[in-house]
C-alpha positions in Angstrom: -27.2 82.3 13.7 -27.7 85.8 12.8 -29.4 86.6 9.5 -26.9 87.8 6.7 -27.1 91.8 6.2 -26.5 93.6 3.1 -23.7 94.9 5.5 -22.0 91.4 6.6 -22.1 90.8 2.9 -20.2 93.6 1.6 -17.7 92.9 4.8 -17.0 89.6 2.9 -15.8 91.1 -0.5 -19.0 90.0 -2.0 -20.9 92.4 -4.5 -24.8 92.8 -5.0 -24.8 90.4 -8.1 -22.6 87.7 -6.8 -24.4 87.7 -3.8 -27.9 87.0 -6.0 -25.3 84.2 -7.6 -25.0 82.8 -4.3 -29.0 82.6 -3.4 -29.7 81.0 -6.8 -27.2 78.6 -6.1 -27.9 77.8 -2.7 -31.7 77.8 -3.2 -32.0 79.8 0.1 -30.2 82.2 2.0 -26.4 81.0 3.4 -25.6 81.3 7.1 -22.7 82.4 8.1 -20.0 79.6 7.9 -21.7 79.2 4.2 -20.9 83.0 3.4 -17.6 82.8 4.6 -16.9 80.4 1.9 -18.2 81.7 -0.9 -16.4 84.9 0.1 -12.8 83.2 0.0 -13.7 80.6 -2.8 -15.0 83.6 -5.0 -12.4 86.6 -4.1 -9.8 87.8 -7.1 -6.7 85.6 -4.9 -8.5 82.2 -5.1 -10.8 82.3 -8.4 -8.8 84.7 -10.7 -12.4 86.1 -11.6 -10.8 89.2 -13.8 -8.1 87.6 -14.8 -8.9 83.9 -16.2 -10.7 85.2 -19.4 -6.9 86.1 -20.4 -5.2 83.5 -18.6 -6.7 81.4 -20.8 -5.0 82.2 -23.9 -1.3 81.5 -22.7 0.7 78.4 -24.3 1.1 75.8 -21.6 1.7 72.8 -23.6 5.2 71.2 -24.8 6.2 67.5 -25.3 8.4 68.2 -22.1 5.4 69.6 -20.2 4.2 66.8 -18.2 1.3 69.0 -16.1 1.1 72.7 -17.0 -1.4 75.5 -14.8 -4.4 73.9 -12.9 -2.6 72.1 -10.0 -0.4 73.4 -6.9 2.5 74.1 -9.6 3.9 73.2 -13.4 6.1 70.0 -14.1 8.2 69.4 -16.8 10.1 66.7 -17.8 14.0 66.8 -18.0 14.9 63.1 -19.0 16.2 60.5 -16.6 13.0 60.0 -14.8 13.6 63.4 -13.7 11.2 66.1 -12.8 11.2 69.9 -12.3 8.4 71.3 -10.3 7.7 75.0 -10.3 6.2 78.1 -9.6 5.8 81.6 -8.1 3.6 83.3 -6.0 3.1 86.6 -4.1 2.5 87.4 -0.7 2.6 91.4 -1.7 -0.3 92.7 0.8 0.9 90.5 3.8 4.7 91.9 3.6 3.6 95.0 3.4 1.6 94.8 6.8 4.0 92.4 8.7 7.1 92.1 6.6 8.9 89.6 8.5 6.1 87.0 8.7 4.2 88.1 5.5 7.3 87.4 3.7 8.5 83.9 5.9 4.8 82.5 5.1 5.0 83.2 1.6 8.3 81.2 1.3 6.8 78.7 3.3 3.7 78.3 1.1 5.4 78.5 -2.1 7.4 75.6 -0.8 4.0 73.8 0.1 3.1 74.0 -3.2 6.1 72.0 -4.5 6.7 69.5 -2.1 2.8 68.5 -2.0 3.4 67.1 -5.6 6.4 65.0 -4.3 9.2 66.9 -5.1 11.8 68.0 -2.9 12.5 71.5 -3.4 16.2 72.0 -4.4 15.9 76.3 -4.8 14.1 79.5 -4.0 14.6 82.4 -5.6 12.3 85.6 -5.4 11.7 89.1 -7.1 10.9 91.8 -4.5 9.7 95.3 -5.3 9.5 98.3 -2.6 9.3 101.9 -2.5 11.8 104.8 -2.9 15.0 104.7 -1.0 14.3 107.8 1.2 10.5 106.8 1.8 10.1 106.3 5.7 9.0 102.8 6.1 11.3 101.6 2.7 14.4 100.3 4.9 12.0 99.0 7.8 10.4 96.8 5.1 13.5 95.7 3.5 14.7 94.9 6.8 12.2 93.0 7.4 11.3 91.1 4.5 14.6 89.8 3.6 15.3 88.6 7.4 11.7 86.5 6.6 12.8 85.2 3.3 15.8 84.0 5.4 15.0 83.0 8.2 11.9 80.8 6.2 14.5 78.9 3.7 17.7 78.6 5.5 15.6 76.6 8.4 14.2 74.2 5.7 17.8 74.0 4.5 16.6 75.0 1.0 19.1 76.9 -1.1 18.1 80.8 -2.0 19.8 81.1 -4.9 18.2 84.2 -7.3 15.9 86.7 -7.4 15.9 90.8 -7.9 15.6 93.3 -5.7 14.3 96.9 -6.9 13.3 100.3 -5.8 10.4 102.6 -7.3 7.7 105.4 -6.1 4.8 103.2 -6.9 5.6 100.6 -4.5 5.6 103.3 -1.7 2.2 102.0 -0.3 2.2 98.5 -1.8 5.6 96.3 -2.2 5.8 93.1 -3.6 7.6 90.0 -2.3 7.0 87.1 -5.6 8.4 83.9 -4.1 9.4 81.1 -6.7 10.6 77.6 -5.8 11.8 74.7 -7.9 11.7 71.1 -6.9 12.9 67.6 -7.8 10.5 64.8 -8.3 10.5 60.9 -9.9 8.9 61.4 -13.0 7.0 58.0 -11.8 6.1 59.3 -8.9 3.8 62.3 -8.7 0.8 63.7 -6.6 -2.0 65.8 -7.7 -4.9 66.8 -5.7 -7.6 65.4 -7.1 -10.1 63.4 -4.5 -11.4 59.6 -5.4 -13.0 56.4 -3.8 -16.0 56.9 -2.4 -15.7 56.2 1.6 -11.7 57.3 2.2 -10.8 58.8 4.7 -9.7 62.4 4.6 -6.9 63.1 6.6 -5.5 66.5 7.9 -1.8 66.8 9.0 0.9 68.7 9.8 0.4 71.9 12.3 -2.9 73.1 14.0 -5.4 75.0 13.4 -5.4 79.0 14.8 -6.9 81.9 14.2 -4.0 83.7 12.3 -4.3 84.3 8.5 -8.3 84.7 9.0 -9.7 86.2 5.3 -6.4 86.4 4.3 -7.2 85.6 1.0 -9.9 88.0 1.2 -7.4 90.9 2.1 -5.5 90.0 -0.9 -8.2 90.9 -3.3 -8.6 94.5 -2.4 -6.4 97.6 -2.5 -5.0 99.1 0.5 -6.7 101.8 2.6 -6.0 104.1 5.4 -6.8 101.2 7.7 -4.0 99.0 5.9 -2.0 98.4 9.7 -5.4 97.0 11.8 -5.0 94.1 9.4 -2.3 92.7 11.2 -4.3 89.8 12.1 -4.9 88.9 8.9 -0.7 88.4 8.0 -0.2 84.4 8.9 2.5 83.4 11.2 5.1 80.4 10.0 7.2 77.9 11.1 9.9 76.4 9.3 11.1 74.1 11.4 7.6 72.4 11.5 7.5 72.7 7.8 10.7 70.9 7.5 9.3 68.0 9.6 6.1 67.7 7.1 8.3 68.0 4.6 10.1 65.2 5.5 6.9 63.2 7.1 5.1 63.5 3.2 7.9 62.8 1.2 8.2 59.5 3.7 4.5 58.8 3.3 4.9 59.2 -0.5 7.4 56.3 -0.6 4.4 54.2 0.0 1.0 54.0 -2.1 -0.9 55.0 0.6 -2.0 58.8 -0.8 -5.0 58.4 -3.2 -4.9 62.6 -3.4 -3.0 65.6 -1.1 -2.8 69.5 -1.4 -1.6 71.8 0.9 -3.9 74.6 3.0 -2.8 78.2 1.4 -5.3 80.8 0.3 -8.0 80.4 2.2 -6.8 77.3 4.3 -9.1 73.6 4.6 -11.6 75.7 2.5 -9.9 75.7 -0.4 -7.8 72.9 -0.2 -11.1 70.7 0.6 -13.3 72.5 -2.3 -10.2 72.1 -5.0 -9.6 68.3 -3.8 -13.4 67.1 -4.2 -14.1 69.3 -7.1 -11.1 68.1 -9.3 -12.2 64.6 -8.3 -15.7 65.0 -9.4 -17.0 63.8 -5.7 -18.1 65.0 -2.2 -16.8 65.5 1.3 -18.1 65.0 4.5 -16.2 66.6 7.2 -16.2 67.1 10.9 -15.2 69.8 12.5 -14.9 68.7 15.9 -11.9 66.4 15.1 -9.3 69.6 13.3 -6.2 70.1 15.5 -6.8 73.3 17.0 -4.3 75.5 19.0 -7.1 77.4 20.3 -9.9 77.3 22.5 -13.6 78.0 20.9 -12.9 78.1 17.6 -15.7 78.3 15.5 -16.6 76.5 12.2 -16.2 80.0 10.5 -12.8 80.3 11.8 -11.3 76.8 11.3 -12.7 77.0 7.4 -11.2 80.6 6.7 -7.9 80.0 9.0 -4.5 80.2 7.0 -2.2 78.7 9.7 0.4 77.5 8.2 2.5 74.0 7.7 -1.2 71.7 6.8 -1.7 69.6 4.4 -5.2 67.6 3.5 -4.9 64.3 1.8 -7.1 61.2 0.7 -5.6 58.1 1.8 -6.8 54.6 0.8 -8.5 52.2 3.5 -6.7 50.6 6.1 -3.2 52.7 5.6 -4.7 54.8 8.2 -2.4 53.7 10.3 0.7 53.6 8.7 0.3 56.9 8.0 -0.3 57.9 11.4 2.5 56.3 12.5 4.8 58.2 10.1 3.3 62.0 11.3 3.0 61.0 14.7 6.9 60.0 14.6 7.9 63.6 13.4 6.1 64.9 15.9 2.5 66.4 13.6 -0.6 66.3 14.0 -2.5 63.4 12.0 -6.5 63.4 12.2 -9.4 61.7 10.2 -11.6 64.8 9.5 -13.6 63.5 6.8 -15.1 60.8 4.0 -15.5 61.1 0.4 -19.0 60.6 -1.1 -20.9 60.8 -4.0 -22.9 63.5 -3.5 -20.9 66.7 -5.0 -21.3 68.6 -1.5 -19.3 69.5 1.4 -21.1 69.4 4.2 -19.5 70.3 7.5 -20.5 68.7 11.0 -19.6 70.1 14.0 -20.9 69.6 17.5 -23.1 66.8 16.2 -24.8 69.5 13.9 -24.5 70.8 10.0 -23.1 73.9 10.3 -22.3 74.3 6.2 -24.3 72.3 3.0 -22.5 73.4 -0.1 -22.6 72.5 -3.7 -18.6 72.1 -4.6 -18.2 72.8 -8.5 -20.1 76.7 -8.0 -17.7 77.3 -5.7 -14.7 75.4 -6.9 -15.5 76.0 -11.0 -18.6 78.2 -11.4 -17.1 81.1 -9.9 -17.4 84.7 -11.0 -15.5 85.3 -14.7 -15.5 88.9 -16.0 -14.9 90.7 -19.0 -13.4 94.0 -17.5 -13.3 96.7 -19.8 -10.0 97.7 -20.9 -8.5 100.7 -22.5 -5.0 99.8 -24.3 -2.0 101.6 -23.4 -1.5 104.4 -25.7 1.6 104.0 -27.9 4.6 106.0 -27.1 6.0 109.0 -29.6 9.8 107.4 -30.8 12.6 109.1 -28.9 15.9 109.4 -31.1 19.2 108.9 -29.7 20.0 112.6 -30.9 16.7 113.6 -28.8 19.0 112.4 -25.2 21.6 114.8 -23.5 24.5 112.9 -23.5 26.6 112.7 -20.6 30.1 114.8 -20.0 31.6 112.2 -18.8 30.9 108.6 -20.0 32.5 106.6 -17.3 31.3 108.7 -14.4 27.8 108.1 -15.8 28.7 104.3 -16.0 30.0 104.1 -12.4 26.7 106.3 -11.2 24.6 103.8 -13.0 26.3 100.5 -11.3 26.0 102.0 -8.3 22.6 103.6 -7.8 19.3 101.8 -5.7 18.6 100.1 -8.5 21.3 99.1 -10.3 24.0 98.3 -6.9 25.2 94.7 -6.1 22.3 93.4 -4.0 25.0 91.7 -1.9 23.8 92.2 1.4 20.4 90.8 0.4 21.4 87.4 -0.8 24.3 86.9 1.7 21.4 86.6 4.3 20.5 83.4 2.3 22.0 80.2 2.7 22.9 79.6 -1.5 25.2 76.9 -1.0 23.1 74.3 1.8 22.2 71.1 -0.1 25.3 71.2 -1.5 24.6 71.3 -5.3 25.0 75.3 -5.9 27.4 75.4 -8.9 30.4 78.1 -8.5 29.1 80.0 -11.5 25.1 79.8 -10.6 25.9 81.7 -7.2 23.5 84.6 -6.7 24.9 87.5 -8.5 24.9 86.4 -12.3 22.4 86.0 -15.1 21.0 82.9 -13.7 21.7 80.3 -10.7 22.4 77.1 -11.3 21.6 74.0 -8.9 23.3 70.2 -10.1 20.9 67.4 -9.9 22.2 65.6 -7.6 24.8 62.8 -7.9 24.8 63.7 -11.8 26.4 66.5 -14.6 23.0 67.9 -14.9 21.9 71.2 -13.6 18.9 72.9 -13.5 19.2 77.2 -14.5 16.7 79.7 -13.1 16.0 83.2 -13.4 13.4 86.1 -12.4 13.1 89.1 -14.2 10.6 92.0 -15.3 11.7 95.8 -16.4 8.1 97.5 -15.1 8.9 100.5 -16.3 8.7 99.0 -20.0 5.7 97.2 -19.3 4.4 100.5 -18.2 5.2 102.3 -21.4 4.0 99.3 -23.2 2.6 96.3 -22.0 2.8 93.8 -24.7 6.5 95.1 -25.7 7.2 94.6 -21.5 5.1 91.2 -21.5 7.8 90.1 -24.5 10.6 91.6 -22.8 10.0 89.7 -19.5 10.1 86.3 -21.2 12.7 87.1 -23.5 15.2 87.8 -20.6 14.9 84.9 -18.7 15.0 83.2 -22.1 18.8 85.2 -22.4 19.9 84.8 -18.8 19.3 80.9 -18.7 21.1 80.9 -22.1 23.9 82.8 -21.3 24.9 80.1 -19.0 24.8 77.2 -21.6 21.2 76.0 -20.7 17.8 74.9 -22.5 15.0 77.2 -21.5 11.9 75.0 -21.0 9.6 76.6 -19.3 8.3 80.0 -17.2 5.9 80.6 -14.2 4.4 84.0 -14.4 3.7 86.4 -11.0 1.2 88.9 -12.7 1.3 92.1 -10.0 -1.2 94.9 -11.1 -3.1 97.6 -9.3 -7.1 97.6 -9.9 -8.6 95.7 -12.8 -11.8 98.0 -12.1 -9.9 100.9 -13.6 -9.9 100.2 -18.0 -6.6 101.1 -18.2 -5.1 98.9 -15.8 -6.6 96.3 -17.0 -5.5 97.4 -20.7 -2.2 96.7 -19.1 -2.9 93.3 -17.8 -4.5 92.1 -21.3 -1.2 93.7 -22.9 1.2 92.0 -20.8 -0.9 88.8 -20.9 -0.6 89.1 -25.1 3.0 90.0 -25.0 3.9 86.9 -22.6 1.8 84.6 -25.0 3.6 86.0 -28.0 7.6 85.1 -26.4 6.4 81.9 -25.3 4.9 80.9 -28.7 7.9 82.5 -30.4 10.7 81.3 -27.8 8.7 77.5 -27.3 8.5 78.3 -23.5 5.5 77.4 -22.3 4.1 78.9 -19.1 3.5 75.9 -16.6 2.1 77.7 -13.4 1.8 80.6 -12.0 -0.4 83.7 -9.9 -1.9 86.7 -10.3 -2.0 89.3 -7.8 -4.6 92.6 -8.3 -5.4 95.5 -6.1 -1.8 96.7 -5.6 -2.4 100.1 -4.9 -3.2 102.4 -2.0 -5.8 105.0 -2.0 -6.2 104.9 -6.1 -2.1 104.8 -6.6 -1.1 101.6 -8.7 1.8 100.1 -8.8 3.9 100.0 -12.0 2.6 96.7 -13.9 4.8 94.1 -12.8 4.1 90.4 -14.6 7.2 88.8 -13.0 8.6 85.5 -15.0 10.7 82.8 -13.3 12.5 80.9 -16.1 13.3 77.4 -15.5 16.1 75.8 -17.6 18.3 72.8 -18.1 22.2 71.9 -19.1 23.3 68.4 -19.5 27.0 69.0 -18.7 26.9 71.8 -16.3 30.7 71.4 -17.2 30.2 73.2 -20.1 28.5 76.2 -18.6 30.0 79.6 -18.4 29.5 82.2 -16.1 29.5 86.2 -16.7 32.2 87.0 -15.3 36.0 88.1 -17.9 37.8 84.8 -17.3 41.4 85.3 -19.1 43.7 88.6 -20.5 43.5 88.9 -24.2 40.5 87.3 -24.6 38.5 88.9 -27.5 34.9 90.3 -26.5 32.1 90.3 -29.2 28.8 91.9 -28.8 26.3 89.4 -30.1 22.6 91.2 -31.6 21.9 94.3 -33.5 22.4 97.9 -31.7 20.3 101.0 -32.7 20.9 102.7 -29.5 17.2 102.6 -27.9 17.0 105.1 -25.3 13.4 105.2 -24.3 12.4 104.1 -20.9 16.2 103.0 -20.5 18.4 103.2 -16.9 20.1 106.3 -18.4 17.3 108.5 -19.1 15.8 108.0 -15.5 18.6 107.5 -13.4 20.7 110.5 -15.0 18.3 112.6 -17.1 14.9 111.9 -14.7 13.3 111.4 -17.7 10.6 108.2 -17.9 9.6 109.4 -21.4 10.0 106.8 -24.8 8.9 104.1 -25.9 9.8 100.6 -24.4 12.3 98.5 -26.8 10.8 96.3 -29.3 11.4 93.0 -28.9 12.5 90.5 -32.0 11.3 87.6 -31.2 12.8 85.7 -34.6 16.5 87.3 -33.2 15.7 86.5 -29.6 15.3 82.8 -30.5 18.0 82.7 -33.2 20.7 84.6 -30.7 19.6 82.4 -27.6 20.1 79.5 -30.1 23.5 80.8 -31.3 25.2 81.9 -28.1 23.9 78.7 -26.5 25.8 76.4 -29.4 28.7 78.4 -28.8 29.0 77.9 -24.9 28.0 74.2 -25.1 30.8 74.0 -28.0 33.3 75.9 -25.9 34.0 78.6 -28.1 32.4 81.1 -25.8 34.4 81.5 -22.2 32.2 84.2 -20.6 28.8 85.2 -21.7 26.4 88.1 -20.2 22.9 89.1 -21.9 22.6 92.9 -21.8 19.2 94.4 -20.6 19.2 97.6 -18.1 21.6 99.7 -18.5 22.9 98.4 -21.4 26.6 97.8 -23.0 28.3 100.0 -21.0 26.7 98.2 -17.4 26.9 95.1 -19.0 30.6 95.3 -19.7 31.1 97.0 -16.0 29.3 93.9 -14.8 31.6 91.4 -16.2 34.7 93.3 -15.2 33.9 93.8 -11.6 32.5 90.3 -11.5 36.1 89.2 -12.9 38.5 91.8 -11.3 39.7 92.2 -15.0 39.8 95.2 -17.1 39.0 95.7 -20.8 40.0 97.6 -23.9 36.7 98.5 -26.0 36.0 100.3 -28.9 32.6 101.0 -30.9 32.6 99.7 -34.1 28.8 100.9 -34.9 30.5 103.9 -36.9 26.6 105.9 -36.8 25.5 105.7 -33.4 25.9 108.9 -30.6 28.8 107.0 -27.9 25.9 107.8 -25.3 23.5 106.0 -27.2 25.7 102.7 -28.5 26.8 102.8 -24.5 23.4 103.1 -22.5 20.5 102.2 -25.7 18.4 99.5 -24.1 18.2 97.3 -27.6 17.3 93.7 -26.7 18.0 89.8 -28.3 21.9 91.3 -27.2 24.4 89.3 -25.4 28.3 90.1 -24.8 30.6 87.5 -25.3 34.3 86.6 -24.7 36.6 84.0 -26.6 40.1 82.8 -27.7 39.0 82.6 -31.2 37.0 85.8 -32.3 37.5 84.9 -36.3 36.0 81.5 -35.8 33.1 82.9 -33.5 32.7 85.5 -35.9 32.4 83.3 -39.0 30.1 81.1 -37.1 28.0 83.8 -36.8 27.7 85.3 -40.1 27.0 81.7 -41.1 23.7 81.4 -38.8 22.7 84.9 -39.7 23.1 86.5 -35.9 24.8 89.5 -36.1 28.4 90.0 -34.1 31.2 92.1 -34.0 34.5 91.9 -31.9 34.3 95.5 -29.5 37.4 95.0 -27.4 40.0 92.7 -25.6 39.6 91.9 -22.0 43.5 93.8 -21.0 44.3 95.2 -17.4 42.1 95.9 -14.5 41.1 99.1 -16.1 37.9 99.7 -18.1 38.7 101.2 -21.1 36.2 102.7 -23.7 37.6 104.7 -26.5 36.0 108.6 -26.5 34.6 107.6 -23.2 38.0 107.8 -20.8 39.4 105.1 -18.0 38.1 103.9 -14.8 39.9 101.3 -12.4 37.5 98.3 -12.0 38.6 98.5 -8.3 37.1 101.7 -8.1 33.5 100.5 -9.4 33.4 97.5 -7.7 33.5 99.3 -4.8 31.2 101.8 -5.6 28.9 98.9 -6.9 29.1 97.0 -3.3 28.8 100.3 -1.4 25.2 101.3 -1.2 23.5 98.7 0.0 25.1 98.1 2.9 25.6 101.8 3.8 21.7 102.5 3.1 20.7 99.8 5.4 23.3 100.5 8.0 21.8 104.2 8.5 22.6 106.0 11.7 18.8 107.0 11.9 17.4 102.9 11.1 16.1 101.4 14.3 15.5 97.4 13.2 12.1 96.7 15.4 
């Protein structure tokens, strides 16, 4: 083998001082195979090395939390032997390269990480992020990405149920595709990856080996460049109708006792999968080479350890159920293959054509990696912005219709209609995609799982730990707005360079402000990912810590939906309203102004509303409920009328606030509600100390705001469903 150059070092991500980590650990200098590992073990995608200091200090315990961050995703417990396993992930620099696969893959390995625990995953949902509508490549990568997200679940059968799609100029050169999935699992019966028993076999499964997906994980750590298209070959290539077959073959195997540990091959492929196996098991691997699957001719040691082909798993199986097992892979048509024995001696070494091509120590690589202490500059803190300080619109409605209609704020219907929401069977009528959050019934029961994604970047921008807050505290409002119990979040963290202080003052801010809403909101974070280096050539992307809420209703019965349900119904606006209009949708989409501060978020109101409005529903004196967040009353009661078809009579009863302001302010812990008895809701209310007034009636099909004018619901519904589908059915769009 060649000897290892300054150069072929720096080619693997490595810098001077971890590479002197690497020869004091090794004792001597690595060959290749060896530096290849250490390369994908130790980049910012596999070992969180500038972000773990922080990820630290997150809450991820709970009574209901049976295994929180630290395996391939968090469970909780929902009663009934019942288990929820969850989390989110990014595939940002992949989809950005090769949209269609980069995005498919990232489906497919989010699902991975679900199903290798032993649940079958019951929804997707995912957040995507991508540049401005008239950038040149934006509708090619929407395209694109949303046919892989697609394609990906509807072959596994898996409902895609939620998500959010949004536009912005930082995410011109960089987009992000987060993928979440949920699962169902026995609470009995649950897998977790770490290796035991001395002598078992090792078994690899499922699809074989290629040479797609090499440094993958390698790519992901690093910012995009002027050479961001000859990456192609990096971008992984899925298939989901082989991934349904593992699926199937592993939740079959799991039936039995023969799995002593399994985890699936993401990030980095059979190198990290092996490394996290025998380092959470406290033992050694011995593994040859010679017996992987592979799909192609020659492949070196190098490649199979660094491959990221998709749809493999590795498991530990106890003696003698070999065959069994074998039997069960081999009967839905995958690959099954011995490639290995625990041992006692803490290293992987790998064998191939009768020599040792690699002797590693595991816990350097798997636990000793690189952990920094970036320096960080905080965000500076915003000069107020007064409601008196905003132009206020001529005409109210017009400016409500141009709202509910622009990029950013238009019915993402022709996104989610290219997902199958309703296979399984289980998608309530309410939890369709389109409302505050999805539901999915457990199936065969009342019980229904609620889930949500959300993060306003632009807050987070203006203030991190006010944007970290507001991220939890929305999925905390749009799973209660339903009826349902927040549990628990997974977190997406999407930044640009942690190199640059004040990027990282924004990751440390939003990683504070998360803490603080789980703590205050007891919503502990369970799983998740962090994805740095979204930026190209020194432009960031707006901070982005996306948060998938997970939820749960007894009675799904008892949930509402967002949506006006009856005439005459009374609708009362539930939270305090001081008409914040910093970093709100108005300023930017109609002044073009991204000036303010971000809106502070109550914590003590967030959990005492979310408590209150949840009681209500669950009592059935609420009939519709909405949270309000961008946009703010006047969206939020457009949303509920063009959900319903119905009109509404409304009024302000603030008595202080400029119309513009009580209309489009951006205050949070605020939810609109409708009911047949406003007095009683109101006096229940005043009696928990959550403040409430009645604004209106639902009456007509006409939205109706006094000092603001009339506008047929008709008219913004359509304009609503309109540009979507006409910006992606372009005369000048070529798909290809």
């Amino acid at each position: 083998m060649s000897a290892i150059t300054p150069e072929i070092v720096a080619e693997h991500g490595l810098s001077e001082d971890e590479y002197k980590m690497v020869l004091e650990i090794m004792g001597r200098e690595p060959n290749i195979n060896e530096l290849g590992i250490f390369s994908v073990m130790w980049s910012e995608h596999c070992s969180y090395k500038s972000s773990k200091k922080w990820l630290k200090t997150l809450p991820t315990k709970a009574p209901w939390v049976i295994c929180g961050p630290g395996e391939n995703a968090g469970i909780i417990d929902i009663g009934d032997d019942d288990a929820i396993i969850f989390k989110m992930e990014s595939h940002n620099h992949p989809s950005y390269i090769e949209p269609y696969q980069g995005a498919a893959t990232g489906v497919g390995g989010i699902m991975r990480d679900v199903f290798t625990m032993g649940a079958r995953p019951i929804a997707n949902l995912n957040a995507l992020r991508f540049g401005v509508p008239e950038h040149p490549k934006t509708r090619h990568l929407v395209h694109g990405v949303v046919e892989g997200i697609g394609g990906y679940g509807n072959c596994m059968g898996v409902p895609t149920v939620g998500g959010e799609v949004e536009f912005d100029a930082s995410y011109d050169g960089n987009i992000l595709v987060n993928a979440m999935c949920v699962g169902l699992a026995d609470a009995k019966n649950i897998f977790y990856c770490a290796a035991a028993g001395i002598g078992n076999p090792v078994v690899y499964v499922g699809s074989k080996t290629g040479r797609d997906g090499i440094h993958g994980a390698t790519m992901a750590s690093t910012e995009f460049t002027a050479d961001t298209e000859e990456k192609r070959p990096t971008v992984q290539v899925g298939d989901p109708f082989t991934e349904k077959l593992l699926l199937e073959a592993c939740l079959e195997l799991m039936q039995t006792d023969a799995i002593v540990a399994i985890q699936d091959m993401g990030a980095a492929g059979l190198t990290s999968s092996s490394f996290e196996m025998a380092s959470s098991g406290g033992v050694g691997i011995d593994m040859n080479l010679d017996n992987v699957p592979q799909r192609e001719e020659n492949m070196t040691p190098y490649e199979m350890m660094l491959s990221e082909s998709q749809e493999r798993m590795l498991m530990v199986l106890k003696p003698g159920k070999e065959e069994m097992a074998k039997a069960i892979f081999e009967k839905w048509e995958l690959d099954f293959s011995i490639i290995g024995t625990i041992t006692n001696t803490g290293r992987m070494r790998l064998f191939h054509g009768g020599e040792v091509v690699a002797d590693l120590p595991i816990n350097p690589l798997a636990q000793a990696s690189p952990e920094y202490d970036r320096p960080y500059v905080p965000t500076p803190k915003r000069a107020p912005l007064a409601p008196g300080d905003v132009k206020a619109p001529a005409d109210c409605m017009a400016t409500i219709k141009a709202l509910v209609s622009s990029p950013n704020g238009c019915s993402k219907r022709w996104v989610w209609e290219q997902y199958d929401h309703m296979v399984m069977g289980d998608t309530t009528g309410l939890g369709r995609p389109g409302g505050d959050a999805a539901m999915v019934r457990i199936h065969g029961s009342q019980k229904a799982i609620a889930m949500s994604s959300d993060v306003t970047p632009r807050y987070v921008f203006a203030d991190p730990v006010e944007g970290g807050r507001q991220a939890v505290a929305e999925t905390y409002r749009n799973i209660s707005a339903t009826g349902a119990l927040p549990m628990a979040i997974t977190d997406n963290m999407n930044f640009g360079n942690p190199q640059r202080p004040e990027i990282m003052g924004q990751f440390v801010g939003a990683v504070q402000g998360i803490g603080e809403a789980c703590i205050a909101l007891d919503y502990p974070v369970v799983s998740g990912n962090v994805s740095l280096y979204n930026e190209t050539n020194g432009q960031g992307i707006l901070p982005t810590p996306t948060i998938g809420g997970v939820g749960v209703i007894q009675d799904v019965s008892k949930a509402v939906g967002m949506g006006f349900v009856a005439q005459g119904e009374a609708i009362v606006l539930i939270g305090a309203t001081a008409g914040h209009l910093g970093c709100s949708q108005y300023l930017a989409e109609i002044e073009g102004r991204k000036d303010g501060p971000a809106p502070h978020v109550d914590l003590v109101a967030e959990r005492k509303n979310g408590d209150f409005v949840r009681g209500q529903i669950l009592a059935g004196a609420i009939t519709a409920c909405h949270d309000l967040s961008s946009g703010g009353l006047g969206v939020g009661l457009a949303e509920m009328a063009m959900k319903s078809g119905l009109g509404a009579d409304v009024e302000d009863q603030s008595g202080e606030l400029p119309l513009h302001a009580w209309l489009f302010g951006e205050d949070q812990a605020r939810y609109l509600a409708t009911t047949k008895d406003a007095g009683a809701l109101l006096a229940a209310a005043k009696a928990a100390g959550v403040v409430a007034s009645q604004i209106g009636i639902v009456d007509g099909k006409d939205l109706t705001i006094a000092g603001a004018g009339t506008i047929s619901v008709s008219k913004l519904s359509d304009a609503h469903e309109k540009w979507m589908p006409d910006y992606m059915a372009h005369p000048d769009f070529e798909v290809g």
